[in-house]
C-alpha positions in Angstrom: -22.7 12.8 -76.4 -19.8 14.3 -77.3 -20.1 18.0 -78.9 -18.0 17.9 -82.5 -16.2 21.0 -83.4 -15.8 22.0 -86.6 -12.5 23.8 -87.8 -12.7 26.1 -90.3 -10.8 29.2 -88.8 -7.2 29.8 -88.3 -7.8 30.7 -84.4 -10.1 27.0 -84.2 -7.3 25.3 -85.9 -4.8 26.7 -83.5 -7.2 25.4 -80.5 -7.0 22.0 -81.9 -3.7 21.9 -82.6 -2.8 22.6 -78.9 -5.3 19.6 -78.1 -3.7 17.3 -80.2 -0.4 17.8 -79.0 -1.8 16.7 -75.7 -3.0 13.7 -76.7 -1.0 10.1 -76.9 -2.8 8.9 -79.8 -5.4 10.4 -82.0 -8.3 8.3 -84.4 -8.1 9.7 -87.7 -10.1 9.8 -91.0 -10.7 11.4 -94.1 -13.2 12.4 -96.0 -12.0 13.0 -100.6 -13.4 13.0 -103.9 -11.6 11.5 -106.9 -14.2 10.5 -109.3 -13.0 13.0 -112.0 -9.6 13.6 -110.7 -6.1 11.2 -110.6 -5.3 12.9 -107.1 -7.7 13.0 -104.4 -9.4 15.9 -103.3 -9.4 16.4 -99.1 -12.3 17.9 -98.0 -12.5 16.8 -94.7 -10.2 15.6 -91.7 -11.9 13.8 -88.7 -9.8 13.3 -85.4 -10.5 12.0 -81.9 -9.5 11.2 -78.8 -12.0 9.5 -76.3 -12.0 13.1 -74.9 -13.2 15.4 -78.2 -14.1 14.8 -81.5 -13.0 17.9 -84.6 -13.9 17.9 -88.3 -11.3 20.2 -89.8 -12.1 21.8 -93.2 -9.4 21.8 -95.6 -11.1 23.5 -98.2 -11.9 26.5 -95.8 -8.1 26.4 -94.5 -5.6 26.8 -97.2 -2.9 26.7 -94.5 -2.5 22.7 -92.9 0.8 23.4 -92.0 0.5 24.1 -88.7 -1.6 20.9 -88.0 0.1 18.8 -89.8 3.4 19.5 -87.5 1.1 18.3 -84.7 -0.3 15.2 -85.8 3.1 13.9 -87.2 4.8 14.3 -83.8 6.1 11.1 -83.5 5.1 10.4 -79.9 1.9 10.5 -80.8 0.0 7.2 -82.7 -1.8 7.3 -85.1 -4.8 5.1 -85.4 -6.6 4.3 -88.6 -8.7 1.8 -90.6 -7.9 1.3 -93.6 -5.4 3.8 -93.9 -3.7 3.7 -97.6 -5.8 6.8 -98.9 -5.8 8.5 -95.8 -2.2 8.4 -96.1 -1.9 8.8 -99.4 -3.6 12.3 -98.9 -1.3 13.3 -96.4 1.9 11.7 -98.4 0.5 14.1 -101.5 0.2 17.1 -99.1 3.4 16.9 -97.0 6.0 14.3 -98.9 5.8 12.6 -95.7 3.8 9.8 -94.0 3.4 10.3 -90.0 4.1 7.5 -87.7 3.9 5.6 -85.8 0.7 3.8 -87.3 -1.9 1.6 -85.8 -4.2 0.2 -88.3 -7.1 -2.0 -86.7 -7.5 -3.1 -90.2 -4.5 -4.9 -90.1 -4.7 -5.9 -86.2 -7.9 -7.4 -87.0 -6.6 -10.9 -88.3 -5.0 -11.6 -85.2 -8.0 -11.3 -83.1 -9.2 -13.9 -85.2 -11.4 -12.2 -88.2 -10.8 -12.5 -91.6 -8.1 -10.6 -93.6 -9.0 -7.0 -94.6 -12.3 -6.5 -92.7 -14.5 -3.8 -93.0 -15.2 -0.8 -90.7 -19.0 -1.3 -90.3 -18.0 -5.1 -89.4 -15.8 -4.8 -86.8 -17.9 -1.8 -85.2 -21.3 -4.2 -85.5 -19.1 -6.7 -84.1 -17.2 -4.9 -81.1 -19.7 -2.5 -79.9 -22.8 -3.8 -81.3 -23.6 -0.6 -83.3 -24.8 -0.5 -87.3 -23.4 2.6 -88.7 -25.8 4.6 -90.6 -25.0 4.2 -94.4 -27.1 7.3 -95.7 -24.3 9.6 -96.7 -21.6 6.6 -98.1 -21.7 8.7 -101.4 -22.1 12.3 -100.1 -20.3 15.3 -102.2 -18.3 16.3 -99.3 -16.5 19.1 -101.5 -19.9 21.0 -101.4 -20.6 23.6 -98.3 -21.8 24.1 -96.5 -22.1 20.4 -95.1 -25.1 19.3 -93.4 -25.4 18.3 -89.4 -25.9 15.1 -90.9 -23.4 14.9 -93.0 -20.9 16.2 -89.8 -22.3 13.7 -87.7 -21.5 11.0 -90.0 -17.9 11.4 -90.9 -17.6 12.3 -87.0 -19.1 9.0 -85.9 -15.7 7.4 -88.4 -13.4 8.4 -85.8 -15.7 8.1 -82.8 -16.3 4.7 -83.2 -12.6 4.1 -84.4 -11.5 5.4 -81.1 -14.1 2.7 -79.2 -12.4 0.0 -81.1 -9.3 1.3 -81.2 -8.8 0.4 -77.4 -10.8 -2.4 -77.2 -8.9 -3.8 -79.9 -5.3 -3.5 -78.5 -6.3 -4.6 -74.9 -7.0 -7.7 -76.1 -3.9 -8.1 -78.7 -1.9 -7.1 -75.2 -4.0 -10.1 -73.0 -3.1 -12.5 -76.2 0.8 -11.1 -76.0 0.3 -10.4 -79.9 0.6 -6.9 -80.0 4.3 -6.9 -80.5 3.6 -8.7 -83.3 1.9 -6.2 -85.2 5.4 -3.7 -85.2 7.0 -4.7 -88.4 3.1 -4.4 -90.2 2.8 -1.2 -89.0 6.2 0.4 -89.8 6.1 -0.8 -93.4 2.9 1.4 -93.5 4.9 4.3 -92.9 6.9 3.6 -96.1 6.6 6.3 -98.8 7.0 4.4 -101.6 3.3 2.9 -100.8 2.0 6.1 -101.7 4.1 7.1 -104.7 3.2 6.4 -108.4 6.4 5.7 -110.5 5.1 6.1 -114.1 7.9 3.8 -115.4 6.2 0.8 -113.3 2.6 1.3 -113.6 2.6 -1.4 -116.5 3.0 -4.3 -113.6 -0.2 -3.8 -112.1 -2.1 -5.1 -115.2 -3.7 -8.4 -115.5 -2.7 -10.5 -118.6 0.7 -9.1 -119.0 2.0 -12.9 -118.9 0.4 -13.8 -122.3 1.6 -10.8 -124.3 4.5 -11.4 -127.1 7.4 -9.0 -126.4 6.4 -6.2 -128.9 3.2 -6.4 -127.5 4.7 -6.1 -123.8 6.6 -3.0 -125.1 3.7 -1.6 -126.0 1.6 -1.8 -123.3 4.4 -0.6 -120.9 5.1 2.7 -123.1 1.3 3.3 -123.3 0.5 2.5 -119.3 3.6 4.8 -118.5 1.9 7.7 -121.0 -1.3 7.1 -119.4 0.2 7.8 -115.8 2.1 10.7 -116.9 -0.7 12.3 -118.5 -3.4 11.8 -116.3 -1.0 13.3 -113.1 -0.1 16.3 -115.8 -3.8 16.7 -116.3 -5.0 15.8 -113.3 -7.9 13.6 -114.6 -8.5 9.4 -114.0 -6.5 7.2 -115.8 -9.2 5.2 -117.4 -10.8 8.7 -118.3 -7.6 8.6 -121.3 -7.3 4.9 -121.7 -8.8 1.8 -119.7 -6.7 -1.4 -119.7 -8.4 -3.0 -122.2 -8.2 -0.6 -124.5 -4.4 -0.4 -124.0 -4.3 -4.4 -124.8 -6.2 -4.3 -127.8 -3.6 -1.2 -129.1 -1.0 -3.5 -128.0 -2.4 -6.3 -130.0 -3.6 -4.4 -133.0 -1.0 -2.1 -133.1 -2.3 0.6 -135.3 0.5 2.9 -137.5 -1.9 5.9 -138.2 -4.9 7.7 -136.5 -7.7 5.8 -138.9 -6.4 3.0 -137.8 -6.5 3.8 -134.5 -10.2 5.5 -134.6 -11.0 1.8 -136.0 -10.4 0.0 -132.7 -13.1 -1.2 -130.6 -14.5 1.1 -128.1 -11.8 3.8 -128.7 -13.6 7.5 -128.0 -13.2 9.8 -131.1 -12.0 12.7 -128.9 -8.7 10.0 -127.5 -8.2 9.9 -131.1 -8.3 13.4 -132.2 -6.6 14.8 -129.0 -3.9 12.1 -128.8 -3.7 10.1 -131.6 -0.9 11.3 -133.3 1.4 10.9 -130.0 -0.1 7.2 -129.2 0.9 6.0 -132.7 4.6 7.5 -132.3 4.6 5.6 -128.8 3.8 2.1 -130.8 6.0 2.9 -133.2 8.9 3.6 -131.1 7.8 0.5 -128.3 7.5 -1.9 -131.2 11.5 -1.7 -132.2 12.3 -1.8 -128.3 13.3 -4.5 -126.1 10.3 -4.4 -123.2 11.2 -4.6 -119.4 11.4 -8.1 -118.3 9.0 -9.7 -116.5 9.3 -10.8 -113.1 9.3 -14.2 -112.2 6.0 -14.1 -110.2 4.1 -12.6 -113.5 5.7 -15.9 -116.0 3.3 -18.5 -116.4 3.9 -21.0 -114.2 2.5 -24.7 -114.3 2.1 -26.5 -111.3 3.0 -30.4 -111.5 2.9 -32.7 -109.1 5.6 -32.1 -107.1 4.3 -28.5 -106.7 1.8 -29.7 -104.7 3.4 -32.2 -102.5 6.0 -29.6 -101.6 2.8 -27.0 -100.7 1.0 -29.3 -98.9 3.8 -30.1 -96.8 3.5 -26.3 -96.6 0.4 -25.9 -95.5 1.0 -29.0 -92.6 3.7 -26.4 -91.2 1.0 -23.3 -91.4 -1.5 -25.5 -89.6 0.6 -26.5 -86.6 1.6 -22.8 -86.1 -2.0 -21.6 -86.5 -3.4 -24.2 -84.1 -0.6 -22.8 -81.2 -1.6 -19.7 -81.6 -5.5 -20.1 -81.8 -5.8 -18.8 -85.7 -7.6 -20.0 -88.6 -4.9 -20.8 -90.7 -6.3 -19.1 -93.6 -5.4 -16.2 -91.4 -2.1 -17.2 -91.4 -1.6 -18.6 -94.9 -3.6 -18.8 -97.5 -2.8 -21.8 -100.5 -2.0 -19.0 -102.9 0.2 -17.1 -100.2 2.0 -20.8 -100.3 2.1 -20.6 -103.9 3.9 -17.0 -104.3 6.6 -18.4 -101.4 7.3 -21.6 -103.1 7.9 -19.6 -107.2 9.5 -16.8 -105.2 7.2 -14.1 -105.8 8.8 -12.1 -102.8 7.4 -9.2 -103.4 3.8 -9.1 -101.6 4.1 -12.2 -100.5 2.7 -11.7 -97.0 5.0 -15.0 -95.5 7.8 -12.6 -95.9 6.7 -10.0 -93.7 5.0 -9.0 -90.4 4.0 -11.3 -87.6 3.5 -13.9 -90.2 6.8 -14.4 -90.9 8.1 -14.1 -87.0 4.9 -17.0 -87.0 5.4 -19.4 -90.3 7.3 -17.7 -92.6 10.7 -18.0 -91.7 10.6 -21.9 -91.1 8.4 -22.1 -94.3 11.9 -20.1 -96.1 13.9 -22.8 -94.2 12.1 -25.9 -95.8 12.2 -24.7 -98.8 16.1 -24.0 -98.8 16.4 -27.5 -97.1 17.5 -25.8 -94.0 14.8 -27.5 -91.8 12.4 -30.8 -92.5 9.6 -31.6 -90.8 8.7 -35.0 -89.4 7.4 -36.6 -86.9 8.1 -36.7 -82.8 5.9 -38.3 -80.2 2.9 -38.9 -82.9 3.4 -35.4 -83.5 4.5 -33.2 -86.4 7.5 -31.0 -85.7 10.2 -29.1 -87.1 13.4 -30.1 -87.3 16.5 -28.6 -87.8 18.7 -30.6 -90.3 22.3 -31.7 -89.1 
């Protein structure tokens, strides 16, 4: 068994960082606490190679710097599952993501499992090993950490590093892992990790149905919300949860009784920030709100709709088939849906290996560019004339 080290000296972390630097590719993890703050709190960095195994302690090493110039060396990859919060911790600490990225989350689908697959599952599934689940909601701020508790967030990237290459030897025996190059250097984007106040208002639900002073509303409170909780460093929902913010949209109250009168509302909202959430109604209700995007208007489907998507669909079977995919894999009916209203953003047909595989002939038949019919009792893809 490998022995772990654990880094919580300036002349450890100078060790490791001379290891790393070594290394073509290191298995990383992280270990945070956000419960009762908006940003996360590191408390512990796991890293691997099939050689060695380090748990680094942040909150014992004010000083990263140093490290963090290692790992980001760009001929080094970096493997992950997972990896939004990982990288949004290091995004938070550095203003920069490292790359290049390999996520075996994101691999997984092309070695045939479903989208987004857990950790545990592909482990229990590649090497045969359940993880042990007794620490899943350990305080790892606290120290000094247990053996346990070490051995457990070690076994995260010793594991990861197991899979890791079993994973990409057989993406390169299928020829796919080429594919996965596009995937993984839109991970490396930083505007995946960063929180733009002014557009926090499109990740609610139920925007669709809002009247436009309602709509105004909501966006000026959502954009409060996310400006306060950063300032105070607290949750989000800890100062307003989105249902809350709908029924202020809805109800619009004009003083702070009315306010203290809405549903569910906590008196100390009200007496710390009641005065400024009324002004913010008041203000929202006389303005114009952003627009909505086309994907987020209520669309009806006829018909026609769903002729045109099963057509679709045909086109995402055939290519599924060559390749030896599921074509849920591939394409989902609602992935079909956003691609056919033009909901561009997020739609996965529009990116990755999936659109190298389906989506840019799925773009050509809907532009009229292509048709498909049939050839030698076959269906295939032809290019109009």
């Amino acid at each position: 068994m490998t022995t772990i080290q654990y880094i919580n000296t300036a002349d450890q972390l100078r060790g490791l960082c001379e290891h790393i630097q070594k290394a073509s590719w290191l298995a990383l993890d992280t270990e945070f606490l956000r419960e009762k703050t908006y940003y996360p709190k590191f408390c512990l960095l796991q890293i691997a190679t099939p050689d060695w195994v380090a748990c680094v302690d942040p909150i014992a090493l004010p000083d990263l710097s140093d490290l963090f110039d290692a790992i980001y060396n760009p001929n080094i990859v970096k493997v992950f599952h997972s990896c939004h919060q990982d990288l949004e911790i290091f995004f938070q600490m550095t203003s920069k993501v490292p790359g290049p990225i390999f996520d075996t989350q994101v691999a997984a689908p092309l070695l045939g499992y479903q989208d987004n697959p857990g950790y545990a599952m592909l482990v229990s599934s590649l090497l045969n090993i359940n993880l042990n689940k007794a620490h899943t909601r350990a305080d790892w701020s606290k120290r000094p950490l247990t053996e346990a508790e070490i051995q457990y967030a070690a076994d995260d990237v010793i594991y990861l590093c197991q899979i890791y290459q079993i994973m990409l030897k057989k993406l390169e025996t299928l020829g796919r892992a080429g594919w996965l190059k596009n995937d993984f250097i839109e991970l490396e984007n930083p505007n995946n990790y960063q929180v733009i106040p002014e557009k926090a208002w499109l990740k609610l639900r139920g925007k669709n149905k809002l009247t436009s002073k309602q709509l105004s509303v909501v966006q000026a409170l959502t954009e409060w919300r996310e400006k306060t909780a950063q300032a105070e460093n607290r949750p989000k929902t800890w100062l307003l949860r989105d249902e809350l913010i709908f029924d202020m949209a809805k109800l619009q109250p004009e003083t702070m009784a009315d306010l203290a009168n809405i549903r569910n509302i906590n008196e100390r909202t009200v007496h710390r920030y009641g005065r400024k959430l009324c002004e913010l109604i008041a203000i929202a209700k006389s303005n114009e709100p952003q627009p909505l995007k086309e994907k987020d208007k209520a669309i009806k489907k006829n018909q026609q709709h769903e002729a045109i998507l099963d057509i679709l669909t045909a086109l995402v079977r055939i290519r599924a088939e060559e390749n030896s995919l599921n074509p849920t894999i591939l394409a989902t009916r609602k992935d079909l849906e956003a691609l056919l209203f033009s909901e561009e953003e997020g739609c996965p047909l529009l990116h990755g290996w999936r659109y190298s595989m389906a989506g840019k002939e799925l773009v050509g038949l809907l532009k009229g560019d292509l048709l498909l019919g049939i050839q030698s009792d076959r269906l295939s893809v032809i290019e109009k004339r």
